[in-house]
Backbone bond lengths (Angstrom), bond angles and torsions (degrees), N, CA, C in turn:
res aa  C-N    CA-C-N  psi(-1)  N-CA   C-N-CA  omega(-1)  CA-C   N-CA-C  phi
1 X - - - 1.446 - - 1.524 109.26 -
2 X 1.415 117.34 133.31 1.173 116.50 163.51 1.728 142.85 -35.11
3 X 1.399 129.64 145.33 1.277 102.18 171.55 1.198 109.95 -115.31
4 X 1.416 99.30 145.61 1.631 111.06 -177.90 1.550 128.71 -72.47
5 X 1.196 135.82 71.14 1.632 135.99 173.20 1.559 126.27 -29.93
6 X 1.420 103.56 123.19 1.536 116.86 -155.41 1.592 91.50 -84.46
7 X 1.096 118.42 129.05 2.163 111.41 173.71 1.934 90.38 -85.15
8 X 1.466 69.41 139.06 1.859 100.65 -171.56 1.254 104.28 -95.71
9 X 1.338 128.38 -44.17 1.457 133.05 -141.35 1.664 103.06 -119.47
10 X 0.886 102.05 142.78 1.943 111.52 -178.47 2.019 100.02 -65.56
11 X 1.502 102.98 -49.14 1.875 91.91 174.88 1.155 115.49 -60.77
12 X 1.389 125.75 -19.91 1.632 111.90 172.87 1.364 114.17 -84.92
13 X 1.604 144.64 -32.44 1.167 126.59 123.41 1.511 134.23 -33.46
14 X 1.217 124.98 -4.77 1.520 121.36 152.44 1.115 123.38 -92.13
15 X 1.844 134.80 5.25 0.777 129.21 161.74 1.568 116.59 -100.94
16 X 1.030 119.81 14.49 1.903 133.09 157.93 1.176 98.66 -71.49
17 X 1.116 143.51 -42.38 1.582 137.52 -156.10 1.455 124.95 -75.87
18 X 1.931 106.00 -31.03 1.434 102.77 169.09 1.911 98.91 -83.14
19 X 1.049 132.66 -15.99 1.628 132.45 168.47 1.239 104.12 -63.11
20 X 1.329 142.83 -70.44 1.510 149.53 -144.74 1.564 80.03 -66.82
21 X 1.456 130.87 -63.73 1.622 135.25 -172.11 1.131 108.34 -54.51
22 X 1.287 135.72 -52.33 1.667 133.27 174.07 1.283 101.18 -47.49
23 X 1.382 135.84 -68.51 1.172 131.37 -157.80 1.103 137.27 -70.54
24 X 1.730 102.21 -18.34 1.546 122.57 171.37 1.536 95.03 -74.97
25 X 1.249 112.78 -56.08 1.628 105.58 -174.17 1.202 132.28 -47.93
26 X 1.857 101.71 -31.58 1.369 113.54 174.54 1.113 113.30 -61.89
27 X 1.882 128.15 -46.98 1.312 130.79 -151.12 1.962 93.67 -92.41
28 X 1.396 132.09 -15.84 1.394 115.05 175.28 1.359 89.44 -85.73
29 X 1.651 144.14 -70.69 1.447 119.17 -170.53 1.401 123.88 -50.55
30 X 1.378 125.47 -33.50 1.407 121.79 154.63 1.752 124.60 -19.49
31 X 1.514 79.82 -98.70 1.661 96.00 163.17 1.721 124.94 -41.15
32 X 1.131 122.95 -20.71 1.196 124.88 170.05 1.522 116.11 -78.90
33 X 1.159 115.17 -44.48 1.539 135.32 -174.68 1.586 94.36 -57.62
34 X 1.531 123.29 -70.90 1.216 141.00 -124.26 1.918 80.71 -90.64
35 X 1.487 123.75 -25.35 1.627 130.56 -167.09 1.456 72.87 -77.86
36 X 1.329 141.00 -97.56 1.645 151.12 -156.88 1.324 86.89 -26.73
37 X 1.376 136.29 -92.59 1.789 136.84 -140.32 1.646 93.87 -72.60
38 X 1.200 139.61 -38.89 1.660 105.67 -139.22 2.036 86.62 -147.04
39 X 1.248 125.54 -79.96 1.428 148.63 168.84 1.087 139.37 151.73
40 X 1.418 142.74 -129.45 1.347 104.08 -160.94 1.757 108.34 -111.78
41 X 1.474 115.84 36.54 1.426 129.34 169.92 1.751 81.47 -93.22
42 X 1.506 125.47 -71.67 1.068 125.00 -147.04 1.530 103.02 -79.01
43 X 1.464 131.06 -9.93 1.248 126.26 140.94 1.507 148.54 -52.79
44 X 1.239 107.17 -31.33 1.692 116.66 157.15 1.354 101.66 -69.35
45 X 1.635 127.44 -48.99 1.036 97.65 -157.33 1.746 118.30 -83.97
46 X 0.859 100.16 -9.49 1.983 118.86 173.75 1.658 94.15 -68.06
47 X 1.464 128.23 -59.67 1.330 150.77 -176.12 1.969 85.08 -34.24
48 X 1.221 113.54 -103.27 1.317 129.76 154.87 1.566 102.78 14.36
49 X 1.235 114.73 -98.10 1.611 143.40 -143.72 1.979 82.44 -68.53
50 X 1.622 113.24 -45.71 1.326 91.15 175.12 1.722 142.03 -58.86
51 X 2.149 89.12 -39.78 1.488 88.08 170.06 1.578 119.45 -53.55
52 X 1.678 108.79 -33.95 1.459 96.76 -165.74 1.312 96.96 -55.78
53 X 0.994 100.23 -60.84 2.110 100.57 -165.67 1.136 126.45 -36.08
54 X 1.330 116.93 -24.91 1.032 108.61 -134.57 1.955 81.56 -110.66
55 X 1.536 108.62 -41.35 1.794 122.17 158.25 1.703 110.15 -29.71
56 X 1.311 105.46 -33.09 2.043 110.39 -156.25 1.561 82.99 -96.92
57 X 1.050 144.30 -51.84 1.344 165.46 -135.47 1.872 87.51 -81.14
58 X 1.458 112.54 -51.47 1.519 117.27 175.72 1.182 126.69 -66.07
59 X 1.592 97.62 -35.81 1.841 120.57 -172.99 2.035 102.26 -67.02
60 X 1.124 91.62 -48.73 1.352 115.51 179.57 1.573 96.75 -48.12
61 X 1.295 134.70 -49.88 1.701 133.21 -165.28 1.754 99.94 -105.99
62 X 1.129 105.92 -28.02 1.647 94.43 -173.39 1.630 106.38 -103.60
63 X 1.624 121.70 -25.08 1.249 118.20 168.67 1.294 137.99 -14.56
64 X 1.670 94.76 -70.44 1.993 120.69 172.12 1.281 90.07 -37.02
65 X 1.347 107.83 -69.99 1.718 110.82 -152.59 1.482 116.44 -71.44
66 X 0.873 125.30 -52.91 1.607 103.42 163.66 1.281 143.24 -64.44
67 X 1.463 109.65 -7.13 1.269 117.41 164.08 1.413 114.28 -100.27
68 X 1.547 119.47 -0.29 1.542 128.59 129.99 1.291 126.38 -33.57
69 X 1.347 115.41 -78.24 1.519 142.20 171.92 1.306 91.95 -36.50
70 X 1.219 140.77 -69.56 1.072 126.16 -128.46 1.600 119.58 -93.92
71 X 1.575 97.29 -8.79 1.704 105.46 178.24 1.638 106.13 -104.13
């Protein structure tokens, strides 16, 4: 089994903050989208499918760089 790495440093807790914001954003435009077309089955699941996207969408811009930092 894997081991889990404890974050040491306060900047690597500053990079949760553009994630926690993506994902909230994802899951209210989600859920908003999915309330307009279908209701609120097809709203969780839009809700859902947005945070992911919207998490990869961050990984994608903050990725490089923290796995910069970190070597």
């Amino acid at each position: 089994m894997g081991k889990i790495g404890i974050m040491k440093s306060l900047k690597e807790y500053l990079f949760l903050i553009p994630y926690v914001l993506a994902v909230c954003l994802g899951l209210k435009f989600g859920y908003d989208f999915g309330m307009q077309i279908s209701g609120p089955i097809m709203a969780v699941i839009t809700a859902i499918i947005g945070a992911v996207f919207c998490s990869i969408i961050v990984e994608s811009f903050l990725g490089k760089k923290r796995r910069g930092n970190s070597k």
